[in-house]
Backbone as CSV, one residue per row, in Angstrom:
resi,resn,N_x,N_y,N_z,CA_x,CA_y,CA_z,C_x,C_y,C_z
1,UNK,-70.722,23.230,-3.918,-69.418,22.920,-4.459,-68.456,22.708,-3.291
2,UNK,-68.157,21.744,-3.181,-66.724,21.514,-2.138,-65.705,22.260,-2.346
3,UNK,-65.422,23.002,-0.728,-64.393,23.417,-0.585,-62.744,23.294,-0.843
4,UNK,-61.926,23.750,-2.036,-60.660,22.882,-1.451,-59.384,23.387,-0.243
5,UNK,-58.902,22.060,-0.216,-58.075,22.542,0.718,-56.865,22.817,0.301
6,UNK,-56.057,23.674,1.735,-54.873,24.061,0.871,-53.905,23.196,0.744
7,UNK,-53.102,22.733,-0.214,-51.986,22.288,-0.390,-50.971,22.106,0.662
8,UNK,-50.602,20.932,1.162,-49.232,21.110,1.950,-48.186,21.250,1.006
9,UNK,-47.211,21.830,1.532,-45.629,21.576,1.046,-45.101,20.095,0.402
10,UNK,-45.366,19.924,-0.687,-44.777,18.636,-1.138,-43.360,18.173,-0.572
11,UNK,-43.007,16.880,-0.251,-42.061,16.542,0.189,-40.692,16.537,-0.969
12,UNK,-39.622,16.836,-0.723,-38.729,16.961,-1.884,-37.289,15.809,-0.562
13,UNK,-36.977,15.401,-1.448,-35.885,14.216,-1.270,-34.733,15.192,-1.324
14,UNK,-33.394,14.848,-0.260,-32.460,15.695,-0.540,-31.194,14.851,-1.097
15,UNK,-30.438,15.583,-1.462,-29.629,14.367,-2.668,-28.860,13.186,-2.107
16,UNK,-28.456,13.291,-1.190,-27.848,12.366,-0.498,-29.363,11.461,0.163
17,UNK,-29.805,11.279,-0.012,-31.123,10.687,0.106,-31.293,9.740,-1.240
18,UNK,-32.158,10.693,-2.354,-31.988,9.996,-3.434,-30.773,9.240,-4.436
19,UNK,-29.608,9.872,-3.423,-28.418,8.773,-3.921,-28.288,7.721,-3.085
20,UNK,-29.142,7.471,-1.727,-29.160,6.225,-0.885,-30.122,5.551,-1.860
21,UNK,-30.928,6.318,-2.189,-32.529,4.877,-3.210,-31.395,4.298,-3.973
22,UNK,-30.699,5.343,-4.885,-30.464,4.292,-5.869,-29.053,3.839,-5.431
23,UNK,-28.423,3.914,-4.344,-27.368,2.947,-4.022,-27.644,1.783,-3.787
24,UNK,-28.773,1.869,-2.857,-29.815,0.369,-3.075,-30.273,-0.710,-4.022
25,UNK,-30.616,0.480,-5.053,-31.591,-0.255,-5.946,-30.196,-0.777,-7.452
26,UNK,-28.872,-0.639,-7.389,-27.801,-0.617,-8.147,-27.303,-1.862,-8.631
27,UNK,-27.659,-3.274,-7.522,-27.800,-4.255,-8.084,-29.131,-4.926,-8.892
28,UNK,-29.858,-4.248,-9.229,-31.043,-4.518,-9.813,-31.572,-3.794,-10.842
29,UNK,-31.013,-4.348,-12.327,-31.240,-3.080,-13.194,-32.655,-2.606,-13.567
30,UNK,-33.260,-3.429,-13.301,-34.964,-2.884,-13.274,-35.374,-1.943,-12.347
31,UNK,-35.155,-1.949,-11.015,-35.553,-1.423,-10.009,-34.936,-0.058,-10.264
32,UNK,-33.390,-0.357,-9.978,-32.282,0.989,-10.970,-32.718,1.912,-11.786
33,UNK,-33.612,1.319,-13.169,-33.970,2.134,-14.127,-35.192,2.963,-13.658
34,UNK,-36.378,2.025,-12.531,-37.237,2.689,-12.350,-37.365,3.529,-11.729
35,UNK,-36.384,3.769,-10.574,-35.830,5.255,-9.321,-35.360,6.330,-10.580
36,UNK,-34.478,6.123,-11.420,-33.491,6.478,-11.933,-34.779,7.668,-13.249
37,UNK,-35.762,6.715,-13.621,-36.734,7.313,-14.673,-37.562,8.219,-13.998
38,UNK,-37.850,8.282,-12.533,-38.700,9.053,-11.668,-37.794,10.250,-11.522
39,UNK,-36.659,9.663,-11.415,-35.253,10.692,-10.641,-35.212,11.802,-11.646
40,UNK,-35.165,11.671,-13.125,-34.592,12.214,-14.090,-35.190,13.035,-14.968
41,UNK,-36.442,12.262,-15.109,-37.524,12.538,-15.812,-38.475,13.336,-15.351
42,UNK,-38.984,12.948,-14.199,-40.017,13.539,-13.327,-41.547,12.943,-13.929
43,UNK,-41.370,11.633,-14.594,-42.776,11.535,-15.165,-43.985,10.730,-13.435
44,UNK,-45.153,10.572,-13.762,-45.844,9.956,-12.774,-45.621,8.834,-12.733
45,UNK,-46.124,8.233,-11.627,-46.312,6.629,-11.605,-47.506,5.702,-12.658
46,UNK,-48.491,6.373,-12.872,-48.946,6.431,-14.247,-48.455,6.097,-15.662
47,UNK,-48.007,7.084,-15.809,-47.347,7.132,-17.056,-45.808,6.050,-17.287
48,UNK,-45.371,6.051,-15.851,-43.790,4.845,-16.018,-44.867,3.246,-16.535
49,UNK,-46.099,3.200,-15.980,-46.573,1.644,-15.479,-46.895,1.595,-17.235
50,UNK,-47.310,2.711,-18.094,-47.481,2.590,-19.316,-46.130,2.983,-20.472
51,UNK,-44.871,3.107,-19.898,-44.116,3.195,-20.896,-43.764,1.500,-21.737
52,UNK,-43.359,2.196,-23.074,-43.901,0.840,-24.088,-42.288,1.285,-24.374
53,UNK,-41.557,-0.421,-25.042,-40.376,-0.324,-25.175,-39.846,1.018,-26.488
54,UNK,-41.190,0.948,-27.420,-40.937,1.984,-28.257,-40.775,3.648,-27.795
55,UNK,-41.147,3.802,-26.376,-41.073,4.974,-26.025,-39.911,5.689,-25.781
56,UNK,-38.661,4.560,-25.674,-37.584,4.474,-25.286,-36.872,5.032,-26.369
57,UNK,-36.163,6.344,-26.713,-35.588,6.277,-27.807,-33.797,6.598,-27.465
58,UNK,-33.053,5.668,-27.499,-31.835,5.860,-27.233,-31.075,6.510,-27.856
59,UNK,-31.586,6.619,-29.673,-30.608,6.804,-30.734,-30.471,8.866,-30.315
60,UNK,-31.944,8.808,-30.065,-32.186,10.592,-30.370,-32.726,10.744,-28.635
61,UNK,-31.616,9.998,-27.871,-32.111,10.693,-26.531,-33.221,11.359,-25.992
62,UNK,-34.394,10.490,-26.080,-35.846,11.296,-25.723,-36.442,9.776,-24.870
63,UNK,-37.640,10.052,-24.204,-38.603,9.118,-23.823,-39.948,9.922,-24.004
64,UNK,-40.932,9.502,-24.571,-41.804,9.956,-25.020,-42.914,9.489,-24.425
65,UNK,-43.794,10.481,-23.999,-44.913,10.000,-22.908,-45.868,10.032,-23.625
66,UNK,-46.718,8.968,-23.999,-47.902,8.876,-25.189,-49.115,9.069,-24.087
67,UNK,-49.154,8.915,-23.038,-50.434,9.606,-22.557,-50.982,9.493,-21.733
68,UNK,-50.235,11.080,-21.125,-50.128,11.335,-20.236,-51.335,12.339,-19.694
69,UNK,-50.991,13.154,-18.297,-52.275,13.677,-17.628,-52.999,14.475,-18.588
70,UNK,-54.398,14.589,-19.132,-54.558,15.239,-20.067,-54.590,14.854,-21.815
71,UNK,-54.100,13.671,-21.756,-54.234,12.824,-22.821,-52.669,13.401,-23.489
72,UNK,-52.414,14.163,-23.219,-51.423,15.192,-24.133,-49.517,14.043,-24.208
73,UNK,-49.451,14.049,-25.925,-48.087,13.326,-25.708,-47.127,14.571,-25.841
74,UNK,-46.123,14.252,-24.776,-44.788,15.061,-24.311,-43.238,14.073,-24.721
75,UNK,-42.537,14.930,-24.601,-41.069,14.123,-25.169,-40.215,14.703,-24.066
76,UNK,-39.377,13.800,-23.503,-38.450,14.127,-22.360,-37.248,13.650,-22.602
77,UNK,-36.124,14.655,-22.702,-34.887,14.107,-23.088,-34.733,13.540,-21.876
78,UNK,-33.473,12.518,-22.601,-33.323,11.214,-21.812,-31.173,11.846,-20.968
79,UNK,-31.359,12.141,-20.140,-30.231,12.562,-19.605,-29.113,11.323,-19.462
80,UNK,-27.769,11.256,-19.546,-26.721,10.428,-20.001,-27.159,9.147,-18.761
81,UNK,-27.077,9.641,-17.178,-27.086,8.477,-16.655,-28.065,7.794,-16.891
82,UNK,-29.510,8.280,-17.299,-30.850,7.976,-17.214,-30.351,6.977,-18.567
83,UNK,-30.454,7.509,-19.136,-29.834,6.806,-20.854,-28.738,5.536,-20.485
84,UNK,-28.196,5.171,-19.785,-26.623,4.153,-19.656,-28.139,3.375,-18.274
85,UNK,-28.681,3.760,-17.628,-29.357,3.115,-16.473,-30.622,2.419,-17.302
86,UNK,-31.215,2.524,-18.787,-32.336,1.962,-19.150,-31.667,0.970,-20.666
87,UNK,-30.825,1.591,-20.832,-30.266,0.698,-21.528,-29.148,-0.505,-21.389
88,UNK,-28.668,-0.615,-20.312,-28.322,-1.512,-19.236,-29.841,-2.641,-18.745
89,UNK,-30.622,-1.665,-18.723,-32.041,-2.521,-18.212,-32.980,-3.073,-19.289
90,UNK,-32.639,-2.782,-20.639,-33.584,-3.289,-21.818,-32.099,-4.378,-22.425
91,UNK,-31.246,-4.427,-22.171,-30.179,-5.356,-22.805,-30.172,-6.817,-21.845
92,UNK,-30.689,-6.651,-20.295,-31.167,-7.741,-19.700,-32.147,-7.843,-19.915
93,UNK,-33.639,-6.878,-20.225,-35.085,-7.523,-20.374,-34.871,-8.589,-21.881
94,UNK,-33.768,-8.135,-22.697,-34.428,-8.764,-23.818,-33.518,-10.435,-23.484
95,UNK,-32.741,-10.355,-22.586,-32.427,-12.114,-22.197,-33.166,-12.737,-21.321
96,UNK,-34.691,-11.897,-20.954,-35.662,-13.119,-20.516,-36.210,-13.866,-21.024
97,UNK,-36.685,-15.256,-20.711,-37.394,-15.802,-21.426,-38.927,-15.712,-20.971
98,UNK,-39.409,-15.356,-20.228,-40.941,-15.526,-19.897,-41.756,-14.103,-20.208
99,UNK,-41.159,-13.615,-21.157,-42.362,-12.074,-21.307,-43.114,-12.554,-21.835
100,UNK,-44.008,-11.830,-20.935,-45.627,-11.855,-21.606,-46.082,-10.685,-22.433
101,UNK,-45.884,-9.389,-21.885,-45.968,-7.911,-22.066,-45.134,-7.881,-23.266
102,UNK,-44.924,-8.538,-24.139,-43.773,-7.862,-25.373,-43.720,-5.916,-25.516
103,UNK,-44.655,-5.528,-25.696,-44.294,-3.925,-25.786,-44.126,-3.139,-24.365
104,UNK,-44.338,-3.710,-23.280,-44.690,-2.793,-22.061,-42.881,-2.597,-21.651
105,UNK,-42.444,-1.721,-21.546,-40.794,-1.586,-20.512,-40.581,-2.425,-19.711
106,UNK,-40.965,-1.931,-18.766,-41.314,-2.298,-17.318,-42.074,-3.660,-16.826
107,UNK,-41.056,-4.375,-16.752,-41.838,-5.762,-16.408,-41.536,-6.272,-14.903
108,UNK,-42.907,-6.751,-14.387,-42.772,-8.212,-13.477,-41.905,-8.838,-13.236
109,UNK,-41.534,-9.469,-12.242,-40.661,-10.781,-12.435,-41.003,-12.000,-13.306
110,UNK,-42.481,-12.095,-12.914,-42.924,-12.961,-14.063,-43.334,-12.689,-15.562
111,UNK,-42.775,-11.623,-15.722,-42.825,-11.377,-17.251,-43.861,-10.431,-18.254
112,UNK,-44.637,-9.956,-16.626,-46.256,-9.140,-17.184,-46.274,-7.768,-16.740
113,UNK,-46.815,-6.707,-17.255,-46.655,-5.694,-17.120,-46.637,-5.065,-15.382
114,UNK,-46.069,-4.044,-14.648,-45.893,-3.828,-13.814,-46.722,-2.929,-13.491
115,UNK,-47.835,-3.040,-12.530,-49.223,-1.970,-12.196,-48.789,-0.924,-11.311
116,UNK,-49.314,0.046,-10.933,-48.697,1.099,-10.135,-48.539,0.562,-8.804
117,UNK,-49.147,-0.328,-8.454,-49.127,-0.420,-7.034,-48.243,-1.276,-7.222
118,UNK,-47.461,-2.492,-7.811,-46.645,-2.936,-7.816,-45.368,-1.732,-7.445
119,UNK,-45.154,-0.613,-8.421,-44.236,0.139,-8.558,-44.453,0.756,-7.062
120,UNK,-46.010,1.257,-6.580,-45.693,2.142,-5.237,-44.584,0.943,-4.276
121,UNK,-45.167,-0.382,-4.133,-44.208,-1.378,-3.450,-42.870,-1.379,-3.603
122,UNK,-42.324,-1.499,-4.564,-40.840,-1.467,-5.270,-40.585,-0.356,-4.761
123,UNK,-41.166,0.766,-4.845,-40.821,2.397,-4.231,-40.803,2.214,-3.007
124,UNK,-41.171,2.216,-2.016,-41.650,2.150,-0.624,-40.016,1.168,-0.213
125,UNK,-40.071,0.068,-1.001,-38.819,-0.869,-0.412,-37.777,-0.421,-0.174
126,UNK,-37.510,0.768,-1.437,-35.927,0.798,-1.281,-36.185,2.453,-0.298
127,UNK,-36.940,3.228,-0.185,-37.042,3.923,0.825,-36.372,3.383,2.545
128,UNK,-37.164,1.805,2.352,-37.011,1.218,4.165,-35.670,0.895,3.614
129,UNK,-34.801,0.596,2.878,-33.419,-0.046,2.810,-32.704,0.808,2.703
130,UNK,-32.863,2.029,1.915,-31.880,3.463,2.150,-32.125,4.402,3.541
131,UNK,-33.038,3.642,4.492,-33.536,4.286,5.772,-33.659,6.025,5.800
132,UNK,-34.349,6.027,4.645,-35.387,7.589,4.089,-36.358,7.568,4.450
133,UNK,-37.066,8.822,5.010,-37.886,9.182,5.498,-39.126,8.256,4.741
134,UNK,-39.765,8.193,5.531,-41.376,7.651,4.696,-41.946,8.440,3.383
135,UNK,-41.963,8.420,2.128,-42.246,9.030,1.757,-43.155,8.010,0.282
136,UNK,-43.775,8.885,-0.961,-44.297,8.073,-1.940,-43.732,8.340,-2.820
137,UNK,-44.154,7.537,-4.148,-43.197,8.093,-5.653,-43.835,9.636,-6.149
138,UNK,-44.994,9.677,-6.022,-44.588,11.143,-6.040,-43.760,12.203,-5.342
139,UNK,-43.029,11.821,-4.245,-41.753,12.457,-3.981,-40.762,12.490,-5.005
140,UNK,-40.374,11.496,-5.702,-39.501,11.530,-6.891,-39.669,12.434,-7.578
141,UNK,-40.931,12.551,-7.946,-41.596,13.941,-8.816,-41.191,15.060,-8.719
142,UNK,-41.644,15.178,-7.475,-41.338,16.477,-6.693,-39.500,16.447,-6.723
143,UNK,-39.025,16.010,-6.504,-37.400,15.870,-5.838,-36.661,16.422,-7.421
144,UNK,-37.466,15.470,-8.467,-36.966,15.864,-9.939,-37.262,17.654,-9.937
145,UNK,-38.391,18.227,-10.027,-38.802,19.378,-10.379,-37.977,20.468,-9.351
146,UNK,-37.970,19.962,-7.975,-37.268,21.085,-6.799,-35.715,21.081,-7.251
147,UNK,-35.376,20.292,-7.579,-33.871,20.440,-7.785,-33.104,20.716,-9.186
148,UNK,-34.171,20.480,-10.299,-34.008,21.203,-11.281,-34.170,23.012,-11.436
149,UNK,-34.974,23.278,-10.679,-35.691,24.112,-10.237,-34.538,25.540,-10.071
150,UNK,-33.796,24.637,-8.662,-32.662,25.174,-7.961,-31.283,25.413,-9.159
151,UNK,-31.532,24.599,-9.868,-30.161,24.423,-10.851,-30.665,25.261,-12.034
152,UNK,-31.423,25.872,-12.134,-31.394,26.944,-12.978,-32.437,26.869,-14.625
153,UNK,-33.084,25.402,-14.359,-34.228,24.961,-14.983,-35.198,26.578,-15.717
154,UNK,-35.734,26.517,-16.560,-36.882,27.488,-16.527,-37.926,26.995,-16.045
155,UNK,-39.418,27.761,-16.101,-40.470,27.025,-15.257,-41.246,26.889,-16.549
156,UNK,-40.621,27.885,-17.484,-41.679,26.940,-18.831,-40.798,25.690,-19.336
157,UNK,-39.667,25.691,-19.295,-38.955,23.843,-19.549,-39.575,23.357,-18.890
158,UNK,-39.670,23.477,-17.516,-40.287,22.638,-16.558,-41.628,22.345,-16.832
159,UNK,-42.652,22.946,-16.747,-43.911,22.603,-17.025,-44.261,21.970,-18.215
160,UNK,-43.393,21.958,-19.473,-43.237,21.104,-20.359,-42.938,19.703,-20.187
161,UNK,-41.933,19.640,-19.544,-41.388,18.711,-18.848,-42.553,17.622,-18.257
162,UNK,-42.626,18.091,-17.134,-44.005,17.619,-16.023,-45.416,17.543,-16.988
163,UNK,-45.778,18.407,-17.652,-46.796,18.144,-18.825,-48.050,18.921,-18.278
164,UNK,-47.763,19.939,-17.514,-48.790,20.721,-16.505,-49.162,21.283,-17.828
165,UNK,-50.764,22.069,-17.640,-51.553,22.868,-18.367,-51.414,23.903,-17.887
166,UNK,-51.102,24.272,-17.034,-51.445,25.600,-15.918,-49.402,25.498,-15.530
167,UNK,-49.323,27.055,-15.815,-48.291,27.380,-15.233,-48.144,27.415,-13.713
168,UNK,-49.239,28.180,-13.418,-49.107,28.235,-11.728,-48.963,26.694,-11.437
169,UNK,-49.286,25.639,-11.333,-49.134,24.202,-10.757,-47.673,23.931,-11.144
170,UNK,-46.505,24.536,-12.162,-45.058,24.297,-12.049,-44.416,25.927,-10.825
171,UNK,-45.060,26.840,-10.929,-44.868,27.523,-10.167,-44.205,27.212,-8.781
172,UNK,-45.156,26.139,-8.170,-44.726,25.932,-7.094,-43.572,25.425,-6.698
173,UNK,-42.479,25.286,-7.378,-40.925,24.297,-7.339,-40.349,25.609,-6.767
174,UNK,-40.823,26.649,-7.526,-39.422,27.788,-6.780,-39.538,28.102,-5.953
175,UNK,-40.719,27.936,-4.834,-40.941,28.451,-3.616,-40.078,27.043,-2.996
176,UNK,-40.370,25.719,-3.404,-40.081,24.100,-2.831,-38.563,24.413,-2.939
177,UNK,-37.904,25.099,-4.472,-36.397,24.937,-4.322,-35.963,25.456,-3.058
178,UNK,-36.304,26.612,-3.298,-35.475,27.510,-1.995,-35.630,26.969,-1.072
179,UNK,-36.605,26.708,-0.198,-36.910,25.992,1.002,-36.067,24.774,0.732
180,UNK,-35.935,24.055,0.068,-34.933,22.677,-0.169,-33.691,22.989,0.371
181,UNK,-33.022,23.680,-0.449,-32.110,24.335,-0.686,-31.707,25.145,1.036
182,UNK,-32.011,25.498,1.269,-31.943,26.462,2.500,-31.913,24.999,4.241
183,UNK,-32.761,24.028,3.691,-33.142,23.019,4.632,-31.976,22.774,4.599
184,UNK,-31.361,21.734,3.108,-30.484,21.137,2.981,-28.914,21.690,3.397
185,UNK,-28.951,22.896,3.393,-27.849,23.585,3.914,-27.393,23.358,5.283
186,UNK,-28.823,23.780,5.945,-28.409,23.776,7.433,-27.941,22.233,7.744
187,UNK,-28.869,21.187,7.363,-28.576,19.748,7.644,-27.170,19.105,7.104
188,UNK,-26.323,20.019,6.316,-25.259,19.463,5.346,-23.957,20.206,5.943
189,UNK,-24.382,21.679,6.576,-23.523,22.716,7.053,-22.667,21.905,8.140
190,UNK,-20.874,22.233,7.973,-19.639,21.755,8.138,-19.567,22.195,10.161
């Protein structure tokens, strides 16, 4: 049986960071919604490349993850900016004319569903344009969970949230907050 190894410290984004992505990404309501759905939500890159326009529920503030790690569907309230940032972005998808994807969110320029590696690209870009550290979209992940974390989140909301089976795997944010939290101080300190 292979050994595993231990875990590094996941990278967590500090806010003035993730407010450079999406200062970037602000003329572009697609790109916008997709920082903004990582930012808020904390879902994977996975699960964004499969959200379907029906997942979107504006009326009753939720986005609903039909299936996700584990097959398991989860419901994630949809927080006000997250909510004004996707509905801004489905009021221009529906004045395209070239969709192909009719149910998929998240579209192409040319009109077809958007694959993860498309999205790691789109991610990676506005990283080099907000001149942020190198990092991947699972940093978003992480950045969502550490800073909810810090703000007083529970770790069973949270693991609901994230859609973990295992408590210990949300566990790890409160060790990530503090350390965030404590980093971000010194680097922010007057």
């Amino acid at each position: 049986m292979p050994q595993k190894h231990p875990c590094a410290t996941p990278t967590v984004l500090f806010k003035n960071e993730y407010k450079a992505l999406l200062f970037e990404a602000q003329g572009n309501s697609r790109d916008y919604a997709i920082l903004m759905t990582f930012l808020k939500s904390g879902i994977r890159e996975s699960e964004l490349a499969d959200l379907q326009i029906e997942d979107v529920d504006l009326l009753h503030d939720e986005l609903t993850i039909r299936e996700g790690k584990g097959k398991k569907e989860r419901k994630i309230p949809l927080m006000p900016e997250l909510k004004r940032a996707l509905r801004r972005y489905v009021e221009e998808r529906e004045r395209q004319d070239n969709i192909i994807d009719e149910e998929t969110l998240f579209l192409a320029h040319n009109g077809s569903s958007l694959n993860p590696s498309s999205i790691r690209k789109l991610v990676k870009k506005y990283y080099t344009k907000a001149g942020v550290r190198k990092s991947g979209v699972h940093t978003l992940r992480h950045t969502f969970s550490a800073h909810n974390v810090n703000n007083g989140m529970s770790i069973a909301d949270l693991q609901k949230i994230l859609g973990h089976k295992k408590k210990e795997t949300t566990l790890k944010y409160i060790h990530l907050a503090k350390t965030n939290l404590r980093l971000e101080m010194v680097q922010t300190a007057l």
